[in-house]
PyMOL CGO cylinders between C-alpha atoms (Angstrom):
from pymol import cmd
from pymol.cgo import CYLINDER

trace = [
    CYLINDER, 17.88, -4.50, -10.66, 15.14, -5.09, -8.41, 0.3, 1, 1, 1, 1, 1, 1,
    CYLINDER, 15.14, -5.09, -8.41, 15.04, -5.50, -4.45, 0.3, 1, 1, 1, 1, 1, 1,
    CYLINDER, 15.04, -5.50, -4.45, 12.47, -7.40, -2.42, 0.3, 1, 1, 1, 1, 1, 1,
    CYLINDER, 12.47, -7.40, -2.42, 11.01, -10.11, -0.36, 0.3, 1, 1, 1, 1, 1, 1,
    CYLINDER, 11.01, -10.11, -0.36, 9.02, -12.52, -1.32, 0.3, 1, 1, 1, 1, 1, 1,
    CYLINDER, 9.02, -12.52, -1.32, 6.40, -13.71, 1.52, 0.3, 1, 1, 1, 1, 1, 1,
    CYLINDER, 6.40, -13.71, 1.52, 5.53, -17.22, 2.98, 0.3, 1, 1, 1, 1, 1, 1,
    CYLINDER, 5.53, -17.22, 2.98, 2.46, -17.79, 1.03, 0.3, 1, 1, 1, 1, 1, 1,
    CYLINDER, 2.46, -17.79, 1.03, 4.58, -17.48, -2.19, 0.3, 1, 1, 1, 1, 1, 1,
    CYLINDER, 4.58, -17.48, -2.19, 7.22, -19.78, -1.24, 0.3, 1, 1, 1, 1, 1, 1,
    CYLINDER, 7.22, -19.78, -1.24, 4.23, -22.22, -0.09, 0.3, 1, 1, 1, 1, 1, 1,
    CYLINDER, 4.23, -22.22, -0.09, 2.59, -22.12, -3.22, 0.3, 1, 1, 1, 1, 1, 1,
    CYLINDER, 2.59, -22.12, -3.22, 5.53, -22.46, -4.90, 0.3, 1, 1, 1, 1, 1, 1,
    CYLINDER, 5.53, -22.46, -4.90, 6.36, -25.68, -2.88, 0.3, 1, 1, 1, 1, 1, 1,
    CYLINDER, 6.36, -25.68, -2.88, 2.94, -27.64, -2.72, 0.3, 1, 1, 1, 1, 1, 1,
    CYLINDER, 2.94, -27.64, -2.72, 2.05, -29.00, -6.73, 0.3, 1, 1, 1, 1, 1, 1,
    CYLINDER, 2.05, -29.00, -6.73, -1.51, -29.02, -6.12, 0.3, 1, 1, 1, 1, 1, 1,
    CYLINDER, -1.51, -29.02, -6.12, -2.11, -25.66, -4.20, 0.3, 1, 1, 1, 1, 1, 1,
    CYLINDER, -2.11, -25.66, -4.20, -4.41, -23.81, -6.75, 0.3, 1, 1, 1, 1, 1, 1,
    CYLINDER, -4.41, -23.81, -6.75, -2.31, -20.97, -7.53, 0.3, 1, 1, 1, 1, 1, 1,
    CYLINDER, -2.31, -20.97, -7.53, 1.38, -23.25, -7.57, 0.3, 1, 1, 1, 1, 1, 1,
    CYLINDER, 1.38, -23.25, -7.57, 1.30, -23.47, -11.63, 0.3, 1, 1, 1, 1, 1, 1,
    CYLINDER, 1.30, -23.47, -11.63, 0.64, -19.42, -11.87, 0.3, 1, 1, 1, 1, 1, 1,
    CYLINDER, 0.64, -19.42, -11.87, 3.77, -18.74, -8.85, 0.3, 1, 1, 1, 1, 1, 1,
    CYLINDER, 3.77, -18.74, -8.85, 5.94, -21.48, -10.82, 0.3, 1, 1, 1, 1, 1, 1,
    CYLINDER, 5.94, -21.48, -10.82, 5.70, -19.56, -14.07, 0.3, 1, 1, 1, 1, 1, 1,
    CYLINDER, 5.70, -19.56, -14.07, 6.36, -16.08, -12.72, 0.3, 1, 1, 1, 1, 1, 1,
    CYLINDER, 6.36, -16.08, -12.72, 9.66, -17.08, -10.43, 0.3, 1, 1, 1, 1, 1, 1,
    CYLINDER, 9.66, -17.08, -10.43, 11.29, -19.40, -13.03, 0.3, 1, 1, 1, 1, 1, 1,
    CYLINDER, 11.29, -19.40, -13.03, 10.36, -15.76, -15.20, 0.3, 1, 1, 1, 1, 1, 1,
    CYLINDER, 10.36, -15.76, -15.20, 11.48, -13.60, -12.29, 0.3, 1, 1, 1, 1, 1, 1,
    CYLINDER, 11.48, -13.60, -12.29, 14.00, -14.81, -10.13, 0.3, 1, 1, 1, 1, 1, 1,
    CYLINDER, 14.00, -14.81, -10.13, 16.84, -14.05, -11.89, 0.3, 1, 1, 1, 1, 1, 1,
    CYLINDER, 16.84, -14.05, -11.89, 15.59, -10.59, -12.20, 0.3, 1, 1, 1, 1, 1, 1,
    CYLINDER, 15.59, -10.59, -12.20, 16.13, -10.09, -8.60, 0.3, 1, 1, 1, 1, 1, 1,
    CYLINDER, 16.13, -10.09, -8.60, 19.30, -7.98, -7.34, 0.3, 1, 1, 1, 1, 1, 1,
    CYLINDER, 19.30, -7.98, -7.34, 18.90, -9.15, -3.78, 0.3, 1, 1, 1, 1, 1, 1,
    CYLINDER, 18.90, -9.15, -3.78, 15.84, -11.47, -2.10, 0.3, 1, 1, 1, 1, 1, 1,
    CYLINDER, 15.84, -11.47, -2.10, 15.65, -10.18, 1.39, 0.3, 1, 1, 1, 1, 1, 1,
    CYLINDER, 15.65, -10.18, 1.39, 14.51, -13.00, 4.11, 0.3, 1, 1, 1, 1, 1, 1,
    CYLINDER, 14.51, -13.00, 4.11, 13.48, -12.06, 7.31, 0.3, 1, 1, 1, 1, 1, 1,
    CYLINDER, 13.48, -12.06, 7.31, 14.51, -14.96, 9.14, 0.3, 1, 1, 1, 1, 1, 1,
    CYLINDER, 14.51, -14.96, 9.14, 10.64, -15.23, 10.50, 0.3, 1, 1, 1, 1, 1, 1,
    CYLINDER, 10.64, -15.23, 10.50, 10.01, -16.41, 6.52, 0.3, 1, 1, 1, 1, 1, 1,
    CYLINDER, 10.01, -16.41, 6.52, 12.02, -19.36, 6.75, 0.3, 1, 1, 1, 1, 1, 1,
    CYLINDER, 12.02, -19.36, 6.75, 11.24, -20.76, 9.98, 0.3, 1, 1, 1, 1, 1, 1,
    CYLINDER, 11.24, -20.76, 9.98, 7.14, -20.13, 9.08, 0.3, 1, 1, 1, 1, 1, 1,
    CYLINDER, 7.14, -20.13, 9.08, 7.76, -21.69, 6.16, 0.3, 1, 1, 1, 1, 1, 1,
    CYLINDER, 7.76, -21.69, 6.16, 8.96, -24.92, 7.91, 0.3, 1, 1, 1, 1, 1, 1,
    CYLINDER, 8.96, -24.92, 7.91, 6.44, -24.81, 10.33, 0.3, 1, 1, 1, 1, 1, 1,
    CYLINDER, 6.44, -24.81, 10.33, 4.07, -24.81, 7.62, 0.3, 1, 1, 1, 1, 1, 1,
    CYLINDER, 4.07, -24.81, 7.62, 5.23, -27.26, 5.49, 0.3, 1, 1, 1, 1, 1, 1,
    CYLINDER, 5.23, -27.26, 5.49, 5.74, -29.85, 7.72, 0.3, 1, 1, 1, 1, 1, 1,
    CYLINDER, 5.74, -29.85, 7.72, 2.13, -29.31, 9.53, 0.3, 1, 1, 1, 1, 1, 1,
    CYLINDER, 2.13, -29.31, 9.53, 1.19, -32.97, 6.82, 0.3, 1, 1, 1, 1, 1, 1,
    CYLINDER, 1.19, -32.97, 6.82, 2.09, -35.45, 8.17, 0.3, 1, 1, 1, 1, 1, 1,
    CYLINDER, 2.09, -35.45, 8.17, 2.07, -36.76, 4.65, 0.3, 1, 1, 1, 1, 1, 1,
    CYLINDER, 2.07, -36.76, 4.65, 5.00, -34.85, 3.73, 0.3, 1, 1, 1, 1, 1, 1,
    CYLINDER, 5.00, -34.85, 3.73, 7.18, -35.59, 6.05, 0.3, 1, 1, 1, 1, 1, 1,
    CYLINDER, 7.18, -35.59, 6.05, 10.02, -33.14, 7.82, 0.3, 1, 1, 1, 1, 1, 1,
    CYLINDER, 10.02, -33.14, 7.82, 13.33, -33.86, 5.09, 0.3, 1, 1, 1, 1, 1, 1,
    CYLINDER, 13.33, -33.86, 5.09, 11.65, -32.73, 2.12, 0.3, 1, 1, 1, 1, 1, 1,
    CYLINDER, 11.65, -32.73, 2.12, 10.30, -29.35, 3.15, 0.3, 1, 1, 1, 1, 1, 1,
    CYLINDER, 10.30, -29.35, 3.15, 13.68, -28.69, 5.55, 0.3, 1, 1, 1, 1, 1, 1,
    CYLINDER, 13.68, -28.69, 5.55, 15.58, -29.63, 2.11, 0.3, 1, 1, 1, 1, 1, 1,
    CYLINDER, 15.58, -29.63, 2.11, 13.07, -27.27, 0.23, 0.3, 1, 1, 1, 1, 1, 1,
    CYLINDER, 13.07, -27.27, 0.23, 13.65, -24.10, 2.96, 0.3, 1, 1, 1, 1, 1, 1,
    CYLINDER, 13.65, -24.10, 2.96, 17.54, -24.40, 2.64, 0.3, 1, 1, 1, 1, 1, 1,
    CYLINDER, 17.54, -24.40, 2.64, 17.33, -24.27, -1.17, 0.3, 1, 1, 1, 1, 1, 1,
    CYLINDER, 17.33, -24.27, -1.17, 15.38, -21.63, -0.97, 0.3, 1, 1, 1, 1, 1, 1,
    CYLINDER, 15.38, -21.63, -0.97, 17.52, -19.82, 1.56, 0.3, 1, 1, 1, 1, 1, 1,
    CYLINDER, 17.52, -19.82, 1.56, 20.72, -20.76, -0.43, 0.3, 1, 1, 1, 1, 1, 1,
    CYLINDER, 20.72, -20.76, -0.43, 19.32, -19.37, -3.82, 0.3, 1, 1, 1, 1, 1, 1,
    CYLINDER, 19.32, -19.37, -3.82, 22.47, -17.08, -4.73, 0.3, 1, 1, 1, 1, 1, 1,
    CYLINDER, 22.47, -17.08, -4.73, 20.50, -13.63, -4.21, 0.3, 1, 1, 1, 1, 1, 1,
    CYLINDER, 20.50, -13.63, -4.21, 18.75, -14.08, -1.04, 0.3, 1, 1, 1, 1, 1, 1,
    CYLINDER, 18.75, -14.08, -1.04, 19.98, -12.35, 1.93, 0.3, 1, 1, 1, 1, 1, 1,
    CYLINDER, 19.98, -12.35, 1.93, 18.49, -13.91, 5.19, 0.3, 1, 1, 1, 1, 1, 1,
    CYLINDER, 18.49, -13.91, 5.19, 17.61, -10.69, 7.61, 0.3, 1, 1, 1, 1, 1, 1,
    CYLINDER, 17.61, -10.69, 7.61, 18.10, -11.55, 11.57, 0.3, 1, 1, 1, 1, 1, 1,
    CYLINDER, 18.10, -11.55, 11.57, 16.36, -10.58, 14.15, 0.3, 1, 1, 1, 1, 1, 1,
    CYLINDER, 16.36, -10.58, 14.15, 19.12, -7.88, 16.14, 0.3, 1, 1, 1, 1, 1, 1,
    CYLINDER, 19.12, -7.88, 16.14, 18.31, -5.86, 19.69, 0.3, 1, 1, 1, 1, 1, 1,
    CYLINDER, 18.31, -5.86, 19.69, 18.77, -3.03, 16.97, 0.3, 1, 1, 1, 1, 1, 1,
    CYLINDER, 18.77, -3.03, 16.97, 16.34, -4.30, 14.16, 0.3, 1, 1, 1, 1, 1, 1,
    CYLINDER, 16.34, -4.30, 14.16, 13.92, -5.10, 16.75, 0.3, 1, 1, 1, 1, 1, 1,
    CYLINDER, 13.92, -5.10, 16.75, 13.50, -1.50, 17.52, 0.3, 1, 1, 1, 1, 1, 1,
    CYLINDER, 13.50, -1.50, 17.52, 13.70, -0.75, 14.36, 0.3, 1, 1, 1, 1, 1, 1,
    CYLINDER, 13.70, -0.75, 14.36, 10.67, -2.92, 13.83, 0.3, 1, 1, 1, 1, 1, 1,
    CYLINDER, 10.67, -2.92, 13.83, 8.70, -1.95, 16.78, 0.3, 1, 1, 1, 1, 1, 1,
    CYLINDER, 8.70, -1.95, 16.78, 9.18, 1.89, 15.37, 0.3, 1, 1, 1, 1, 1, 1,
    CYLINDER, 9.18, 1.89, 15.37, 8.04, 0.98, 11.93, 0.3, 1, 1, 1, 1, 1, 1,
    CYLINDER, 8.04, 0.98, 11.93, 5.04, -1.19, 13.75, 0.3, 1, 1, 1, 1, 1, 1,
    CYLINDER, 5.04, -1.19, 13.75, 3.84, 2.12, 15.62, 0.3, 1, 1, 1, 1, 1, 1,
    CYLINDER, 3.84, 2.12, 15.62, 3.36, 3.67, 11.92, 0.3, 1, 1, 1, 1, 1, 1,
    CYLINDER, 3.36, 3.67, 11.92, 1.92, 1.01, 10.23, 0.3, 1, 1, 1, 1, 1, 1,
    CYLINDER, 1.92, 1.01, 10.23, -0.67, -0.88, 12.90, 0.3, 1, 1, 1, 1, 1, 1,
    CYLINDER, -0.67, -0.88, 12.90, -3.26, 0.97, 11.62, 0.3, 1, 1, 1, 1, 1, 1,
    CYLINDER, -3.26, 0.97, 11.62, -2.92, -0.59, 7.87, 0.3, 1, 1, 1, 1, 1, 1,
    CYLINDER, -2.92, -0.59, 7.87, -3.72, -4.29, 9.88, 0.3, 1, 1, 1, 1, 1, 1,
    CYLINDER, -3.72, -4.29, 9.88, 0.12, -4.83, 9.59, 0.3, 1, 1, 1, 1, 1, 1,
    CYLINDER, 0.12, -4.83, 9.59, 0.73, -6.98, 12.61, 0.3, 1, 1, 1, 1, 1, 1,
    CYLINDER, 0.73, -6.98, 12.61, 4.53, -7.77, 13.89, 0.3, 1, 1, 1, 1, 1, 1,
    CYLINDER, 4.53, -7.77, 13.89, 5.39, -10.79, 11.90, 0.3, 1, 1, 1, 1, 1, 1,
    CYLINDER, 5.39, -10.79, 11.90, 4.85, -8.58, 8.30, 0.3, 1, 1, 1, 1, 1, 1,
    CYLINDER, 4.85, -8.58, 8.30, 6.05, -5.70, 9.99, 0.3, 1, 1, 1, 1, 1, 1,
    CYLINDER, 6.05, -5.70, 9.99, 9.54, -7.49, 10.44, 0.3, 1, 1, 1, 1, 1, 1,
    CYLINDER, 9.54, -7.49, 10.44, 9.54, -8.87, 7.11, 0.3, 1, 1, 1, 1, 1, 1,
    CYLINDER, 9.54, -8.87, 7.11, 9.16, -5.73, 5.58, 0.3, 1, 1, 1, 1, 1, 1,
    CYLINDER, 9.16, -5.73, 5.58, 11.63, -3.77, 7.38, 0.3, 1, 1, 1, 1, 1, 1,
    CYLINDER, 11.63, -3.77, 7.38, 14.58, -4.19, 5.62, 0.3, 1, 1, 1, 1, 1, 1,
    CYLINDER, 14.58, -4.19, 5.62, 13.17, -2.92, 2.45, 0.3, 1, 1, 1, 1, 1, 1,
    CYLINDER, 13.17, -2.92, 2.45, 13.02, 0.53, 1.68, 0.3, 1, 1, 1, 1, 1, 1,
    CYLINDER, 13.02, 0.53, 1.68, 10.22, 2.74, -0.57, 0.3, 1, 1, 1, 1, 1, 1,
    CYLINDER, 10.22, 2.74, -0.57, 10.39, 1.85, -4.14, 0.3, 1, 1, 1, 1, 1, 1,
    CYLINDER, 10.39, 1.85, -4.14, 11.44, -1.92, -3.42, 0.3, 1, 1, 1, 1, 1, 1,
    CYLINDER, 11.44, -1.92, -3.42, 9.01, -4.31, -4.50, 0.3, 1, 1, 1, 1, 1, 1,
    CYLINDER, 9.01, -4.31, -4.50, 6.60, -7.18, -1.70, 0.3, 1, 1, 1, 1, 1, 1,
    CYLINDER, 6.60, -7.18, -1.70, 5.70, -10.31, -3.45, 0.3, 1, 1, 1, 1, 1, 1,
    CYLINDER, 5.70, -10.31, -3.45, 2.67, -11.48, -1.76, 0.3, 1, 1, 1, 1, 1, 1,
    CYLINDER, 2.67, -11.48, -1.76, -0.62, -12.68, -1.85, 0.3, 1, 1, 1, 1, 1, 1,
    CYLINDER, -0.62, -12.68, -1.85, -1.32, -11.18, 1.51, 0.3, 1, 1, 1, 1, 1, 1,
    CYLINDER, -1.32, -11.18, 1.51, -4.33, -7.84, 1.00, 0.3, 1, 1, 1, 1, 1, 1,
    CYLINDER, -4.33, -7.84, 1.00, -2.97, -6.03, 4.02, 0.3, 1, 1, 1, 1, 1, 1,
    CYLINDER, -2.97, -6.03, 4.02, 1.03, -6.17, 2.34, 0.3, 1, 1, 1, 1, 1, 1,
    CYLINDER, 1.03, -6.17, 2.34, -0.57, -5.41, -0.54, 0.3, 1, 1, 1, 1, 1, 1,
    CYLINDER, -0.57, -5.41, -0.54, -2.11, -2.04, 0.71, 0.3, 1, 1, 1, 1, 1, 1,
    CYLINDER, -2.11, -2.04, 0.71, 1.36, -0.60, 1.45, 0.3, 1, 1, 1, 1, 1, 1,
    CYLINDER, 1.36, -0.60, 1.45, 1.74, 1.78, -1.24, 0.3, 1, 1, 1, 1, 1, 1,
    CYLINDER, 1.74, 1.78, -1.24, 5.52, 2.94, -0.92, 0.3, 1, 1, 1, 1, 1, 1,
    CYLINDER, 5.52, 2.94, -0.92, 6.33, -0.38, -2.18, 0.3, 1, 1, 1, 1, 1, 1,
    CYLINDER, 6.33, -0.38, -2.18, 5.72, -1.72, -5.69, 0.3, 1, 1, 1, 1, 1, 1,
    CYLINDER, 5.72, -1.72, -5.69, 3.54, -5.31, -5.23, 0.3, 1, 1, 1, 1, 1, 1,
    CYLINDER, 3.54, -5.31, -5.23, 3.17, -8.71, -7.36, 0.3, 1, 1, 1, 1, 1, 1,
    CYLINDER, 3.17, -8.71, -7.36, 0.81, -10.83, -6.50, 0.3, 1, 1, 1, 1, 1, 1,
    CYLINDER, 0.81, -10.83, -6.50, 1.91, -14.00, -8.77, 0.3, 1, 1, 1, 1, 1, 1,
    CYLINDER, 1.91, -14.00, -8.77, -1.61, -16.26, -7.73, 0.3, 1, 1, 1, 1, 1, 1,
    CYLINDER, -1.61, -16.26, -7.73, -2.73, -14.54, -10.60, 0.3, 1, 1, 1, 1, 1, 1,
    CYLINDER, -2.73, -14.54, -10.60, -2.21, -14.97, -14.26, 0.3, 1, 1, 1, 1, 1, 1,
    CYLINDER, -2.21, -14.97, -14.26, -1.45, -12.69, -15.21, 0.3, 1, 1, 1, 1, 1, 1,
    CYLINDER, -1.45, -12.69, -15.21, 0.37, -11.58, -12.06, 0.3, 1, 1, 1, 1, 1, 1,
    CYLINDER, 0.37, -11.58, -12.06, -1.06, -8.44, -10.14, 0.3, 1, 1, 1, 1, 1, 1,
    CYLINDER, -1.06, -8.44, -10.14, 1.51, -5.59, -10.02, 0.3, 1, 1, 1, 1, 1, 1,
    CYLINDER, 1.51, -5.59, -10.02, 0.89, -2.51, -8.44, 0.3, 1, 1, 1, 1, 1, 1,
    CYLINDER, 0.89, -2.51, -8.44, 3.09, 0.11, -8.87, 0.3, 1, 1, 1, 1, 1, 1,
    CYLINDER, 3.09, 0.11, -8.87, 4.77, 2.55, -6.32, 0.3, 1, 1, 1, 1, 1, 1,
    CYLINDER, 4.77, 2.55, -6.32, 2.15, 4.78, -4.73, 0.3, 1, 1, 1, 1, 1, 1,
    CYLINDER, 2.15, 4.78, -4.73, -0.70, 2.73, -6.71, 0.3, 1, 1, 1, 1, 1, 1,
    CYLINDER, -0.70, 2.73, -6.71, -3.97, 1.90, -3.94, 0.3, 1, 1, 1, 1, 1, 1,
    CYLINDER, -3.97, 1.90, -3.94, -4.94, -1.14, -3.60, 0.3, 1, 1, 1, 1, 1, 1,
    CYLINDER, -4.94, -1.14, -3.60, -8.45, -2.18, -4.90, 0.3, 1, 1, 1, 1, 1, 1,
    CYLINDER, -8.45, -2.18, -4.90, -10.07, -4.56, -2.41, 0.3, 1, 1, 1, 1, 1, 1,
    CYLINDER, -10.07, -4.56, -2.41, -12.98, -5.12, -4.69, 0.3, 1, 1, 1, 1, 1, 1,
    CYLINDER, -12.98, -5.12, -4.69, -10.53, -6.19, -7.65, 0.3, 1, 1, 1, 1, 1, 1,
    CYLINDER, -10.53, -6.19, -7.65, -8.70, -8.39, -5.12, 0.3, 1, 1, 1, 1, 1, 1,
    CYLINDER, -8.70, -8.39, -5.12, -12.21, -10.01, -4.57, 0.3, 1, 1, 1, 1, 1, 1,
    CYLINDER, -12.21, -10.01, -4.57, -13.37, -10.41, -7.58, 0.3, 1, 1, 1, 1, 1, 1,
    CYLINDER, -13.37, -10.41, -7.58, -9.70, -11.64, -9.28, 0.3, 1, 1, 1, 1, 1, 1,
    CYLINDER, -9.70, -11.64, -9.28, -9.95, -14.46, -6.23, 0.3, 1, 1, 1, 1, 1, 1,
    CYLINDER, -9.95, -14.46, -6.23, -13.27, -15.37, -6.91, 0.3, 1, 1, 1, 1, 1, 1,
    CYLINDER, -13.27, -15.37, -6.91, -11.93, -15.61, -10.97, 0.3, 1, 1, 1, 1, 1, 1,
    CYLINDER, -11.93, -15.61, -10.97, -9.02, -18.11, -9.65, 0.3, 1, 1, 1, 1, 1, 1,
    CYLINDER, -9.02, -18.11, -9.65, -11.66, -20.11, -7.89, 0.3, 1, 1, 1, 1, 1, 1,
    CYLINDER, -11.66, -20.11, -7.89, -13.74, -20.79, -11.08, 0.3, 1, 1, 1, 1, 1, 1,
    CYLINDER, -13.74, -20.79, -11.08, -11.00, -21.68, -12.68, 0.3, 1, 1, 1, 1, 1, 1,
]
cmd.load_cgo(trace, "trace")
């Protein structure tokens, strides 16, 4: 069984229909999700995920609040919180991985994981960390990197540019 986290921009295009990769994401967790031993949430992905989805006006507050608490309640996520001890435990992981471009927000999401578990993201820095097998489900088929597989920026590009044309 499989450990991971899945990252905002997965659970946003997973939410909005007409983002252009929501068909692709749709198709790979309906696939996947059950495959999943444990979903690990730091709590920093729901609450950006709120903020995010309720930025249109359009949309409203209830649907996107009801959307983040079935995600949340999805019987193999664990929501992570943010402890006095995990945030050292963060800030110590931060000092090793700054110069990747991991900032603190992806720095605390992927803290909880350890080498071998898997990121699903759409996100090139997360995507660059090597000690962690990656899917990238924009893509049809998904992008998978495998543990201790680098990350080629110029295949990112040119898969992007790809989705783009359609």
């Amino acid at each position: 069984m499989i450990n991971c986290t899945i990252d905002t921009n997965i659970w946003i295009s997973l939410f909005h229909k007409h983002n252009q990769g929501h068909r692709n994401v749709k198709k790979w967790f309906e696939e996947s999700v059950d495959s999943f031993n444990e979903i690990k949430l730091s709590i920093i992905i729901p609450l950006e995920l709120l903020h995010n989805l309720t930025k249109d006006p359009k949309v409203g507050y209830e649907i996107p609040l009801s959307f983040v608490y079935s995600v949340i309640q999805l019987h193999n996520v664990t929501t992570i919180e943010l402890t006095d001890i995990r945030f050292k435990q963060i800030a110590r992981l931060l000092a090793n991985v700054r110069n990747l471009g991991v900032g603190g927000r992806d720095t605390a999401i992927i803290q909880p994981l350890i080498r071998g578990d898997t990121i699903i993201t759409h996100d090139k820095n997360l995507l660059m960390l090597d000690n962690f097998i990656r899917i990238d489900p924009l893509f049809d088929p998904p992008l998978i990197l495998k543990l201790d597989e680098k990350f080629d920026q110029l295949r990112f590009k040119r898969m992007v540019k790809q989705q783009l044309r359609g």
